[in-house]
C-alpha positions in Angstrom: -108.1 27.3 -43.3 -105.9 24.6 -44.0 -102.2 25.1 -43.7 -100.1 23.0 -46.6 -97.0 25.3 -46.9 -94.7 26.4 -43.6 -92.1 29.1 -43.2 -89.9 28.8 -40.1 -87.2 31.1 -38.7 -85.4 29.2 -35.6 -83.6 32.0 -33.2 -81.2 30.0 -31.0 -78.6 31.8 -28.5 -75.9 30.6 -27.9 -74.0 33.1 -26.0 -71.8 32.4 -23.1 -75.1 31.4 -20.6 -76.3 28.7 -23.1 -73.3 26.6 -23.1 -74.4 23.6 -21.2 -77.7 23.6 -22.8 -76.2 23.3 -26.6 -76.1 19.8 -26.9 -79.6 19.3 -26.0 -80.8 22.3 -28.4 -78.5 20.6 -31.2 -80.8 17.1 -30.8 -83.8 19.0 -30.4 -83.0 21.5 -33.8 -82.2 18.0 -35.7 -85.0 16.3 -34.5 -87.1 19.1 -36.0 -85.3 19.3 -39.1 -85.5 15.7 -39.9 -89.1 15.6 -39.2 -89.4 18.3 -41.6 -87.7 16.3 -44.0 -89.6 13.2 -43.3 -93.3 14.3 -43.2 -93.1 18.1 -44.8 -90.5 18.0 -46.9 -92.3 21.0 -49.0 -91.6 23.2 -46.0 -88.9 25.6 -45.5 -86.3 26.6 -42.6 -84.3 29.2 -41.8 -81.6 29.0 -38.7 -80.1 32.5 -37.2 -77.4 31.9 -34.4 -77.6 35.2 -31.5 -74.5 35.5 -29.5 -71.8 34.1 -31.7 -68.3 35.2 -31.6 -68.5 36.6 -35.2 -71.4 38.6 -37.1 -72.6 37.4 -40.5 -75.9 39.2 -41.1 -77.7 41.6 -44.2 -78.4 44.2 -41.7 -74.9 44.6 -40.1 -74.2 44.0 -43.6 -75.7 47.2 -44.9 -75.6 49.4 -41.7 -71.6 48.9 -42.0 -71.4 50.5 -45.5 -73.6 53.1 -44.0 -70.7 53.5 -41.6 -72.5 52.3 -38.4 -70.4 49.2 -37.8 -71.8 48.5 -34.0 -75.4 47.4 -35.1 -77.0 44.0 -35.3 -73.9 42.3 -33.9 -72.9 38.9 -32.4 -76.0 37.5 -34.9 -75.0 34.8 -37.8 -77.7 33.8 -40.4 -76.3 30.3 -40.5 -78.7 28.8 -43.0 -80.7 30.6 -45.3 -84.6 30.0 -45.9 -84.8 26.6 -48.3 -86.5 23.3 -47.3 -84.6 21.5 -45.1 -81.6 18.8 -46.6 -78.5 16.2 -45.7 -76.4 19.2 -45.2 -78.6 21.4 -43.5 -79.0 18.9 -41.0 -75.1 17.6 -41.1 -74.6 21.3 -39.8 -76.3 21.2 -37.2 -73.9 18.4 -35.2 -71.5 21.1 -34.5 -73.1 24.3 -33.3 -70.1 26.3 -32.1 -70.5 28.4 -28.9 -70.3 32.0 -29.0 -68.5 34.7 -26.4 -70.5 37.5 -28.0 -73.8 39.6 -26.2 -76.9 37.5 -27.5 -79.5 40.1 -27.8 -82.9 38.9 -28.9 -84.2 41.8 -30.3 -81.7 42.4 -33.2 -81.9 38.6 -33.5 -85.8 39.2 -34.3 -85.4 42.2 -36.3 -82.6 40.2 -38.4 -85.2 37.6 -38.6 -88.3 39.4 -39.6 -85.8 41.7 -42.2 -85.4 38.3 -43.8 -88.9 36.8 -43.7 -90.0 40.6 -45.5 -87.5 40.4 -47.7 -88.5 36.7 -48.9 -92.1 37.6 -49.1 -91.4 40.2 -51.3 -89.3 38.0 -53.8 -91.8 35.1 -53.2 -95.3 36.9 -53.3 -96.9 33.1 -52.8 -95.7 32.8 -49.8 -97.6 35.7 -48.3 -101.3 34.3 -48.8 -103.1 32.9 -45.6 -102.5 29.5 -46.5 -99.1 29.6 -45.6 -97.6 30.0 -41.9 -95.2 31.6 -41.0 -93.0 31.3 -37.4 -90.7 32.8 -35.8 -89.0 30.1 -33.3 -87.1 32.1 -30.3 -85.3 29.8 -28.1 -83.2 31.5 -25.2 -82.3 31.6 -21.2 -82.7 35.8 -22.1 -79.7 36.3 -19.0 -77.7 38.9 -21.0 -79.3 42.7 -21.0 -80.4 43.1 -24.1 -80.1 47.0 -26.0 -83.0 49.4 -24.6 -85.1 51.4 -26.9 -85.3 54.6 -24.8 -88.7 56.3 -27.0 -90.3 52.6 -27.5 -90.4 53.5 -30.7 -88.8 50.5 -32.7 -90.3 47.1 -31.2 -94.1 48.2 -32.2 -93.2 49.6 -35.3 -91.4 46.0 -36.0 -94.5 43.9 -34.5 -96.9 45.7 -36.2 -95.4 44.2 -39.4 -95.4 41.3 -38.4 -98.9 41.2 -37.3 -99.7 42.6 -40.8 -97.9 39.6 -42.0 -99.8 37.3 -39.8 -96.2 36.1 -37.9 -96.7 33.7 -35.3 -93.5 34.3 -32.7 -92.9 31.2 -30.7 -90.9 31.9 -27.0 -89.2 29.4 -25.5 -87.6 30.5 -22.0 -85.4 28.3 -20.5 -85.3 28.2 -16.7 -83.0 25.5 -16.1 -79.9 27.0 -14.4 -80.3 29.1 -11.1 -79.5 32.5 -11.9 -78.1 35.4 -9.1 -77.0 38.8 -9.4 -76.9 40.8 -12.3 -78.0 37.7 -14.8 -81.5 37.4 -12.9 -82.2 41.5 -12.8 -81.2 41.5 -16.3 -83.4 38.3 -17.2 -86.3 40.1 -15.8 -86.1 43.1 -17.5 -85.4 41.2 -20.9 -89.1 39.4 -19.9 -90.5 42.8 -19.7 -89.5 43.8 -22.6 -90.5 40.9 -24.1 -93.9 40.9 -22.9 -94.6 44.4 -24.2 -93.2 43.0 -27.8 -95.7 39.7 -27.5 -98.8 41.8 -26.9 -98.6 43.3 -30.3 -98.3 40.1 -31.8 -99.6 36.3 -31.6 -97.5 34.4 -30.2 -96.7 31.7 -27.6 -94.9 31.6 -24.9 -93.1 28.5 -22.8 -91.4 28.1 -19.8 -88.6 25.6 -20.0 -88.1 23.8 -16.3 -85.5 22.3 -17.0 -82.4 21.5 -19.7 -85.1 17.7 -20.8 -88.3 20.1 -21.7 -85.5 21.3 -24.9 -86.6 18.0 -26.2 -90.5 19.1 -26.3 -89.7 22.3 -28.5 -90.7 21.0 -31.2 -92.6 17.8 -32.4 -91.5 14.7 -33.8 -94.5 15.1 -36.4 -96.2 18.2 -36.8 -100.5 17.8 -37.8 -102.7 19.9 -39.6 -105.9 21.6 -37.3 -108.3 19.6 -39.8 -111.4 18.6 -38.3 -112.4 14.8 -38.1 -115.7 15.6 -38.3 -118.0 18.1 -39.6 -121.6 18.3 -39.3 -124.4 18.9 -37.0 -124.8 17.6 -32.8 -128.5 16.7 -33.1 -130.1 17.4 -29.1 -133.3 16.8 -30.5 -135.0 16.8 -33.9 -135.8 20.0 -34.3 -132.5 21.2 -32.8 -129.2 21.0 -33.7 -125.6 22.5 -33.4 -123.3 23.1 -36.5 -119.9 21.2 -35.1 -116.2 20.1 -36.0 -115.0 17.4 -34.2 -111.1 17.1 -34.2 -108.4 15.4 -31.7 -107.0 16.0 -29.0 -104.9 13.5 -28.2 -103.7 10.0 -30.4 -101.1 8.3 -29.9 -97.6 9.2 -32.1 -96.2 5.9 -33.5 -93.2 5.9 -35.4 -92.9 5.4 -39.1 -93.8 2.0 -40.7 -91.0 0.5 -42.6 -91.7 -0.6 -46.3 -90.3 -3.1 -48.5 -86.9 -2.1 -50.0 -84.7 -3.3 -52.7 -81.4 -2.3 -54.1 -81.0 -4.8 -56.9 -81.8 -1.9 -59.3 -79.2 0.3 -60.1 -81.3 3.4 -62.6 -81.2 6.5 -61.1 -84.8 7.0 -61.3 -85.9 3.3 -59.9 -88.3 3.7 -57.0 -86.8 0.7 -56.0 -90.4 -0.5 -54.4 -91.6 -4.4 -54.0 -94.8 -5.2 -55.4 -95.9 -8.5 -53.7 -98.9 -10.8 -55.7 -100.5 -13.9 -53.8 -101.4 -16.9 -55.7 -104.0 -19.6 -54.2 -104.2 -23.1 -55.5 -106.7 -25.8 -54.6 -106.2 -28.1 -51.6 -107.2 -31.3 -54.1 -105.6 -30.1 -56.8 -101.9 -28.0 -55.6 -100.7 -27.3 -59.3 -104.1 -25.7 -59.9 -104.6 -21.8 -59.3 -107.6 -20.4 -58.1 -109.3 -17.4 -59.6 -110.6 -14.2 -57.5 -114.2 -14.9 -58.7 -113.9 -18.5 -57.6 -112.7 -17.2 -54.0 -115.1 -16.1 -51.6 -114.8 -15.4 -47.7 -115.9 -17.8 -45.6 -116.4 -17.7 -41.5 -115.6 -19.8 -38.8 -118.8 -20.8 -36.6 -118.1 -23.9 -34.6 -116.4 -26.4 -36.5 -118.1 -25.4 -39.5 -117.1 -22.9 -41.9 -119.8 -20.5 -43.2 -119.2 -19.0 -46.7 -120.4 -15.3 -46.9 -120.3 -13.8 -50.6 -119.5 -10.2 -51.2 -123.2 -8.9 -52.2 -123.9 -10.5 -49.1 -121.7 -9.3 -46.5 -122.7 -5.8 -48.0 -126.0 -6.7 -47.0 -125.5 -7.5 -44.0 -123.1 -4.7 -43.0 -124.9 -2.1 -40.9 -124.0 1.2 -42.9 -125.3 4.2 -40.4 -126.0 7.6 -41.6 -122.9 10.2 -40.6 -123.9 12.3 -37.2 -123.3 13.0 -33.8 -126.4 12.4 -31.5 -127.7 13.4 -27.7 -128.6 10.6 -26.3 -128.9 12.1 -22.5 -127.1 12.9 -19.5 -125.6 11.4 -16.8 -123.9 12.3 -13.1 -119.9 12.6 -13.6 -119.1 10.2 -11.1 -121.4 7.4 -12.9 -119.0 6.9 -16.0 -116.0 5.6 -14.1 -112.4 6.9 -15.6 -111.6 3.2 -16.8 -114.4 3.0 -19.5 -112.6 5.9 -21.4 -111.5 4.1 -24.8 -108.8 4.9 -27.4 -108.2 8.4 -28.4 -109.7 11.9 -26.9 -111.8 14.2 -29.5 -112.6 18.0 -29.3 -116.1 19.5 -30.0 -116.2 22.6 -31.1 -118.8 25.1 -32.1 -118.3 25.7 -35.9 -117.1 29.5 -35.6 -119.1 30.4 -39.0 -122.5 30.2 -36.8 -122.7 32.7 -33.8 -125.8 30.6 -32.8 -124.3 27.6 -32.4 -121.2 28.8 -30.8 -123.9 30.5 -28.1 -125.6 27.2 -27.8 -123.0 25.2 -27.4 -121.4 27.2 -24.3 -124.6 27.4 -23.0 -124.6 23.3 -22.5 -121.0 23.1 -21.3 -121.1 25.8 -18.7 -124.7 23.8 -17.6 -123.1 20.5 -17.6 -119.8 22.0 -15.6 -122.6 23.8 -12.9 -124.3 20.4 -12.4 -121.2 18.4 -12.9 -123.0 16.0 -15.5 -121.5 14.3 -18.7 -123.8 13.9 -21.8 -123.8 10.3 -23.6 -123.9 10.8 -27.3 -123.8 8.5 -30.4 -121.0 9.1 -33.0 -120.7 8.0 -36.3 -117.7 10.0 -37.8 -118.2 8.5 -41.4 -121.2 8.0 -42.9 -121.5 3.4 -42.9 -118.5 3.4 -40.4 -118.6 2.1 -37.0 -121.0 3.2 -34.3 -119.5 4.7 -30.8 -120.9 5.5 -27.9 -119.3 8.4 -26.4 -119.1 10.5 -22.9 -118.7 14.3 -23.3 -117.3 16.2 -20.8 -117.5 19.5 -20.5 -114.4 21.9 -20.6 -114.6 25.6 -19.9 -112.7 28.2 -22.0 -110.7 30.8 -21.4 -109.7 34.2 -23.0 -107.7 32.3 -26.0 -109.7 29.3 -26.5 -114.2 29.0 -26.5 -116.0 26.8 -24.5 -116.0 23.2 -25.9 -116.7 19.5 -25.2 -114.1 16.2 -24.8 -115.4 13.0 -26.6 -114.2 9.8 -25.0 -115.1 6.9 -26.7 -117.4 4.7 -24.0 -117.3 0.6 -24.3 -120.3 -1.8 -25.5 -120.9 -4.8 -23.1 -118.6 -6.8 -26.0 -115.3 -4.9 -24.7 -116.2 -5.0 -21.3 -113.6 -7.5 -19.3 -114.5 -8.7 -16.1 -112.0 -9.9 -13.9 -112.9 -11.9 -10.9 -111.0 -11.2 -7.6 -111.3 -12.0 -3.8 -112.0 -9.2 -1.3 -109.0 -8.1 0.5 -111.5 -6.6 3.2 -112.5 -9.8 4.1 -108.8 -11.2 5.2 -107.8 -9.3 8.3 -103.8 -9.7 6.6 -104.6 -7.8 3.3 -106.2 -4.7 5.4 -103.5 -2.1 6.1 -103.6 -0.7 9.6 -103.2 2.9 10.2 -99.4 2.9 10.5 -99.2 1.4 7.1 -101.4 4.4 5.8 -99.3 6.4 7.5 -95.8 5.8 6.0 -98.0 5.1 2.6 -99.5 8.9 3.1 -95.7 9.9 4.0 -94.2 8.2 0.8 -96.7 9.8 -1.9 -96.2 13.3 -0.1 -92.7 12.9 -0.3 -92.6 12.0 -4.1 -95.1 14.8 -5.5 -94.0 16.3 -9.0 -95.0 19.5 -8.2 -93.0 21.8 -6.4 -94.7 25.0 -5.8 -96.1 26.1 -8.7 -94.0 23.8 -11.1 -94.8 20.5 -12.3 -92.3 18.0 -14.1 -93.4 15.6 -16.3 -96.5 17.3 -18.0 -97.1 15.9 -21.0 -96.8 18.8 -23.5 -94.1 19.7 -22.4 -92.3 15.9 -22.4 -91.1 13.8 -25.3 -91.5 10.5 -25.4 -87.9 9.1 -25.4 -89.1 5.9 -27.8 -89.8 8.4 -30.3 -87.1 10.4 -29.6 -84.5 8.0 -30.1 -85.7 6.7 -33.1 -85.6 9.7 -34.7 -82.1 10.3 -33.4 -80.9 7.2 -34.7 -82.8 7.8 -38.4 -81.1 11.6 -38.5 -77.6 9.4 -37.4 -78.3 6.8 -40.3 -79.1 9.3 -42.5 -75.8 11.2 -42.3 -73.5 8.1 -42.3 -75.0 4.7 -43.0 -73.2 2.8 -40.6 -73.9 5.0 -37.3 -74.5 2.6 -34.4 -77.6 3.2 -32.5 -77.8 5.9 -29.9 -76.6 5.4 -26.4 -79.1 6.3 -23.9 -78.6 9.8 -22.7 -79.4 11.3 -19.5 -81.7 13.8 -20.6 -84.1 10.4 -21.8 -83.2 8.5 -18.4 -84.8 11.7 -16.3 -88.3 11.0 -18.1 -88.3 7.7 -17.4 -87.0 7.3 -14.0 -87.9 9.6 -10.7 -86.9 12.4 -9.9 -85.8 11.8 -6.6 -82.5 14.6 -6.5 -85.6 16.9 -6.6 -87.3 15.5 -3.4 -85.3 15.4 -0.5 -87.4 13.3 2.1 -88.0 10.3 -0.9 -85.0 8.2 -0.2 -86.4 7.9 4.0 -90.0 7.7 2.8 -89.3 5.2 0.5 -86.9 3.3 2.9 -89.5 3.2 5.5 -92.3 1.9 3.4 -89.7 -1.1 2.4 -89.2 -2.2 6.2 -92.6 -1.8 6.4 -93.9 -3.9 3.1 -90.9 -6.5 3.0 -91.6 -8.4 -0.5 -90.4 -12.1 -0.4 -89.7 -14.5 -2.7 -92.1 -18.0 -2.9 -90.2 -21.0 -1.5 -89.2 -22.5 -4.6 -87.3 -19.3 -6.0 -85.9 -18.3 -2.8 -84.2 -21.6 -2.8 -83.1 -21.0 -6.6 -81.7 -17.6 -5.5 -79.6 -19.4 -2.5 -78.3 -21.4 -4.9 -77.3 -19.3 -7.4 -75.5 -17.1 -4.8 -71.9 -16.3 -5.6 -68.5 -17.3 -3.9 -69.0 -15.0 -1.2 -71.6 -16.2 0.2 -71.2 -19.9 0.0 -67.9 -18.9 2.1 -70.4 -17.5 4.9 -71.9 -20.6 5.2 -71.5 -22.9 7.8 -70.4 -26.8 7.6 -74.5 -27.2 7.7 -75.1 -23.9 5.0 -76.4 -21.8 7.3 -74.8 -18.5 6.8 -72.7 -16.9 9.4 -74.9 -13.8 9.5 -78.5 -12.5 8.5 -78.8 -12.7 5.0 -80.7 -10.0 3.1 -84.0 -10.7 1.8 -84.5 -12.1 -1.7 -87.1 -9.8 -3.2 -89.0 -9.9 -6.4 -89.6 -6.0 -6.5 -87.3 -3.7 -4.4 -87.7 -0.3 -3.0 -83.9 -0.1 -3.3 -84.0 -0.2 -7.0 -85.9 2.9 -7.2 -84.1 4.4 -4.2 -80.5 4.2 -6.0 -81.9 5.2 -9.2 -78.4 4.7 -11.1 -75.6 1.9 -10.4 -72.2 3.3 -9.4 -70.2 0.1 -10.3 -70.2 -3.4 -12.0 -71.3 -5.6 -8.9 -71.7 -9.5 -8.5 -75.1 -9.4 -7.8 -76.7 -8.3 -11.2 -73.7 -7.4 -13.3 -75.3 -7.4 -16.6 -77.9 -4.5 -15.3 -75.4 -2.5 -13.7 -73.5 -2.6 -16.8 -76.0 -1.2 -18.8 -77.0 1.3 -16.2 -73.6 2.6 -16.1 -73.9 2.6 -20.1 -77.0 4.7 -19.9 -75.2 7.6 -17.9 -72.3 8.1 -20.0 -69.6 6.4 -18.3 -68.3 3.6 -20.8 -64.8 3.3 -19.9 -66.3 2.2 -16.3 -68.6 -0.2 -17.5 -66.5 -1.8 -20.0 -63.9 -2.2 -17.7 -66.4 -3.4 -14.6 -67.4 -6.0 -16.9 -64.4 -7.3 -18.1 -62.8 -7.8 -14.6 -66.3 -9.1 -13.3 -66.3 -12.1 -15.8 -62.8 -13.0 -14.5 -63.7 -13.0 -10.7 -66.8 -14.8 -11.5 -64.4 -17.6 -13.3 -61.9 -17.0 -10.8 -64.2 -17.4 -7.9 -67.1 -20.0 -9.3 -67.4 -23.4 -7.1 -67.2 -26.1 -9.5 -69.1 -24.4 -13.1 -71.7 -23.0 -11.1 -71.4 -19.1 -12.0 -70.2 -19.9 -15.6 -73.7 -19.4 -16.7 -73.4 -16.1 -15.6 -70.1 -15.0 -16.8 -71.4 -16.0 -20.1 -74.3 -13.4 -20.0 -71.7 -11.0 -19.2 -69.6 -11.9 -21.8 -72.2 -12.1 -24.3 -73.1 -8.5 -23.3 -70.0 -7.0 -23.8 -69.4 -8.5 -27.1 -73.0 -7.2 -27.9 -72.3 -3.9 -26.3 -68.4 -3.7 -27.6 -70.1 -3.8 -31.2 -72.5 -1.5 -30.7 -70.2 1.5 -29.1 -67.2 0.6 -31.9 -65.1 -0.8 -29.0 -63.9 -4.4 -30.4 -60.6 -4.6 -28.3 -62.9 -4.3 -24.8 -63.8 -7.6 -25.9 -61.3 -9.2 -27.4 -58.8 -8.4 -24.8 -61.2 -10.0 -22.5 -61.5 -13.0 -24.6 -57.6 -13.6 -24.8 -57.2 -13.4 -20.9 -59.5 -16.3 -20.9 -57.0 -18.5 -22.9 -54.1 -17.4 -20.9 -52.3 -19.8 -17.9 -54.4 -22.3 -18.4 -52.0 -24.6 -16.4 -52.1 -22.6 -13.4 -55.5 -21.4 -13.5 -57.7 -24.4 -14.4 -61.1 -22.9 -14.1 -60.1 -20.6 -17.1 -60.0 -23.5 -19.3 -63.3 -25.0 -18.1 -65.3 -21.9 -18.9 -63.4 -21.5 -22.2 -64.7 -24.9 -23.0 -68.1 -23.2 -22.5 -67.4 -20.5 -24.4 -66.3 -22.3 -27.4 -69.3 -24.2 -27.0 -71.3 -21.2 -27.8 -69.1 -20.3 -30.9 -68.3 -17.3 -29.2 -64.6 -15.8 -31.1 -63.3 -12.5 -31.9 -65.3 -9.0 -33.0 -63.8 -9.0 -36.8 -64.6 -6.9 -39.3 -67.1 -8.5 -40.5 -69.0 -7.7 -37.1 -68.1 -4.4 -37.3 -65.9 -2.2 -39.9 -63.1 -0.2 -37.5 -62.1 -3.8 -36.0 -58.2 -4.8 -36.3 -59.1 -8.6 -36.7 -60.1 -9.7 -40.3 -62.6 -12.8 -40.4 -60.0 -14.8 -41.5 -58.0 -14.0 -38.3 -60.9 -15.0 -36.3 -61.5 -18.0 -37.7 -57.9 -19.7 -37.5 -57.4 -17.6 -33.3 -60.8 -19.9 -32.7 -59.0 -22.9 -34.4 -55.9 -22.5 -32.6 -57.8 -21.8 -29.2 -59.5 -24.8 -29.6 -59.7 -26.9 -25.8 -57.7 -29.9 -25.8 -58.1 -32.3 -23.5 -54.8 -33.6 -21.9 -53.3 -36.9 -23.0 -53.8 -39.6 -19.9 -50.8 -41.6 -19.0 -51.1 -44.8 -20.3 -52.8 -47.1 -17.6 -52.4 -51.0 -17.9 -55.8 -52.2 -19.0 -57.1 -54.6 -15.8 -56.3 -58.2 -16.3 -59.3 -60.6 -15.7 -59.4 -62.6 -12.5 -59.5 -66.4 -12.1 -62.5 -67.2 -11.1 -61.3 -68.7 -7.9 -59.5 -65.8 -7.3 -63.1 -64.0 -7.1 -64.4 -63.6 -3.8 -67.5 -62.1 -5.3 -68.3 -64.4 -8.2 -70.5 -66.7 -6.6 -73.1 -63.9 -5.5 -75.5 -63.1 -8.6 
């Protein structure tokens, strides 16, 4: 049954142990909330705080004027059950840390007292149709209270089976724990295990502080099926079926056409667009729909194809899935898998066909074979060919098929290469596969039983900060974009802290594969080398000592995974790097003292083109981060002592050039220089060229005074 209405109780601690891992819950809670608000804005939220200094709670509430003051304590129901809004998720930029005991069973209880509570004032609510979740996100270090006759927690999760309460656990293993936080962690995952038995539920294992991210989903889909109908194996034989996806790739939201020009409360302020076609011979003439028709290119001739025609012509195949046979695993390479994955299931209505269905997977898994089938998922839509592969159930989930759409010879490419087998300097020897075999050994992402990087468990940091950025925007207009944290740098780079021999593995394979540069560039690099290296050089240019390789692709790169200062070499990139971890008054500063040594230092104007990238960045950058003296301070030392420092004025002249002047306000709102300002500082700055002395013109010689004048 279709889900179209959502109830969700989010259970975040945030007692003294969850400190450090606040921030990245307080992206991931508005991430969810603003994807409720995007794409289920009909569905409703509730967020209870465990472990907070103070106690604001019905239960404590009522126990209190009962005169038992200790119970339910430390736990705040910050935001009450309502569809999520601008201020619920304004609230949730500053989640204050609590000193109290975070105990995740009166958390619970507080939650499910609520969620009864609403169900009996909102009877609609309770029908199947709707979902309800409990959301339980914790590092569950602190002991929490022990119910000596285990009387209590079955009693509570028997309700909330009864209700049909799906509680969601999210364990968060980040931080190392010792001592009396790891003993009481494991008996709080006892006792939680006992409680998740009575009740569905989910359980996942946070790694580490960037999995937060993956707790919920940027967009949240309904389990409809894409298809339902019957797998035909023959045609007195079939299989009732759904066919839904497993996997498609999330894309963020499409922008639409916006206008502000209407000022009614009620405008939906939409743009409707109309295209008008007028005759080639004729340009002030209009042509009608009925005298349009579509027309295709064959050759250099255009073929017109009418409507009732094209429908003709159309192949419109009936709606099915078909068996078409079997083939050996190994004969449908990995690289002929197209587009998105589906899931075939048996339709759970008809025992028989589940039977039958389980009956071929568990045959095609024995005899590790794949069956080709023909899907047509709407009835006169397009025809696939498809590859199922079978994939065994388990206790929670039935036996079941993968569909991968399979390619016709038309999207077949074929790419025509020479054999490296046949050139004895493309074959690697055995030391080569040797420190190859060393470095993918010493770079695995799974340590013991832990992997990193699975993909349910890890966001994709595109998405991510997109919706970052749209919550941002949402709450103040004029929020600049999101810097890139380092919780979106760990998915994306490796995780070499975490492997301890990558760093020689990888430094062996580069002495072993040395990379270099074609003749052409490596003489462009030499020549865009900086200062310090043309002082190297000899009389001749030969430099005074080995220079390093040039190298299109270095190991290095991925060896020092993060620059530690604005260098020479690639300042613009170490810039941004150093942006990326967090440390902006380092890189604003590195860059603005790296565009004066490269002025400072240039030979002639021949690093000016890159002090300009650099300055260009750090105006771009200066804007972005709301920093407009970084750059304007930076751009006023350039005007300075220009008699004593003549290259200064030289590269100004090159700046001005580009109409490079002052961040002003109208760049950028918190900026002390008003366009006007920046205007009349760019006319004053203005390079002047220095009067000459008058010279007395030449006077023309006598021609007999001419020594040259009779050779022509």
């Amino acid at each position: 049954m279709a889900r179209n209405k959502e109830i969700s109780f989010v259970l975040l601690d945030v007692g003294p142990t969850m400190h450090t891992s606040l921030e990245h819950a307080e992206k991931a809670l508005s991430g969810f909330v603003h994807a409720k608000m995007l794409n289920k804005p009909s569905h409703e939220v509730a967020l209870i705080y465990f472990g907070t200094s103070d106690t604001s709670n019905q239960l404590n509430t009522e126990m209190t004027a009962s005169g038992d003051d200790d119970q339910y304590m430390h736990v705040t129901y910050d935001q009450k059950l309502r569809p999520p809004s601008l201020d619920f998720l304004t609230s949730l930029s500053s989640i204050a840390p609590g000193d109290g005991t975070p105990d995740f069973l009166d958390a619970i209880t507080v939650a499910a007292d609520s969620l009864f509570r609403t169900l009996t004032d909102r009877p609609e609510l309770s029908k199947a149709n709707v979902a309800k979740r409990l959301i339980l996100i914790s590092d569950f270090a602190t002991p929490a209270k022990d119910d000596p006759e285990d009387a209590f927690v079955p009693t509570l999760m028997e309700k909330l089976a009864e209700k049909d309460v799906v509680l969601e656990v999210n364990c968060l293993d980040a931080a190392p724990q010792a001592g009396s936080q790891a003993q009481s962690k494991e008996v709080n995952l006892q006792i939680l295990h006992r409680v998740l038995s009575a009740v569905r539920h989910t359980i996942k294992r946070l790694r580490s502080e960037t999995e937060i991210l993956g707790v919920f989903k940027a967009k949240e889909y309904l389990h409809t099926a894409y298809f339902t109908g019957e797998f035909q194996l023959a045609s007195s034989m079939h299989i009732k079926v759904k066919v839904c996806k497993k996997s498609s790739q999330e894309r963020p939201l499409s922008v639409s056409k916006f206008s502000d020009r209407s000022q009614a409360p009620n405008a939906s302020h939409a743009i409707l667009t109309d295209t008008e076609y007028k005759s080639a011979a004729d340009p002030d003439r209009i042509v009608p729909a009925e005298d349009r028709v579509k027309a295709y290119k064959y050759g250099k001739q255009m073929v017109p194809l009418p409507t009732e025609d094209e429908d003709v012509l159309n192949f419109k195949p009936d709606k099915g899935l078909w068996l078409l046979g079997f083939l050996e695993a190994a004969k449908v390479p990995r690289h002929h898998f197209m587009k998105d994955v589906w899931l075939v299931a048996a339709d759970k209505a008809t025992e028989k066909s589940m039977l039958a269905l389980s009956a071929l997977t568990r045959a095609l898994a024995s005899l590790d074979k794949i069956a080709i089938v023909r899907f047509v998922p709407r009835a006169g839509g397009a025809v696939l060919l498809g590859a199922c592969t079978p994939l065994l159930g388990s206790d929670r989930r039935p036996d079941c098929l993968l569909l991968n759409q399979l390619p016709f010879f038309e999207d077949v490419r074929t790419f025509a290469f020479a054999s490296f087998s046949s050139r004895p300097e493309t074959t690697p020897n055995n030391h080569q596969l040797s420190v190859a075999d060393k470095l993918i050994d010493a770079m695995q992402l799974v340590a013991g039983d832990e992997e990193q990087l699975k993909p349910e468990d890890t966001v994709n940091p595109s998405l991510n900060r997109f919706y970052a950025f749209m919550a941002a925007r949402v709450i103040d207009p004029n929020a600049a974009a999101p810097d890139l944290d380092l919780l979106t740098s760990r998915i994306m780079l490796p995780f070499l802290d975490a492997m301890p021999s990558a760093h020689a593995a990888l430094a062996a394979a580069k002495e072993m594969f040395p990379v270099k540069l074609p003749a052409a560039e490596q003489a462009a690099a030499e020549m865009d080398q900086g200062p310090e290296k043309q002082e190297q050089a000899g009389p001749l240019g030969d430099s005074k000592e080995e220079p390093a390789e040039p190298m299109l692709f270095s190991l290095d790169t991925i060896a020092a995974t993060r620059a530690e200062a604005v260098g020479s070499s690639s300042p613009v990139e170490d810039f941004h790097s150093l942006l990326q971890q967090g440390q902006l008054d380092k890189a604003f500063k590195g860059l603005a003292d790296m565009v004066e040594i490269l002025v400072a230092r240039s030979l002639g104007d021949r690093s000016f083109g890159k002090a300009l990238s650099c300055l260009q960045a750090l105006r771009q950058s200066s804007i972005e981060h709301s920093r407009p003296p970084a750059f304007n301070d930076t751009l006023a030392l350039l005007t300075s002592d220009w008699d004593s420092k003549p290259s200064r004025k030289a590269f100004w002249t090159r700046v001005h050039e580009d109409g490079m002047t002052l961040i002003s306000k109208e760049d950028i709102p918190n900026s002390s220089v008003s366009a006007a300002e920046a205007r009349a500082w760019a006319q004053d700055h203005a390079p002047t060229q220095k009067k000459e002395e008058s010279v007395p013109e030449p006077q023309p010689m006598e021609e007999d005074q001419d020594e040259f004048a009779d050779m022509d």
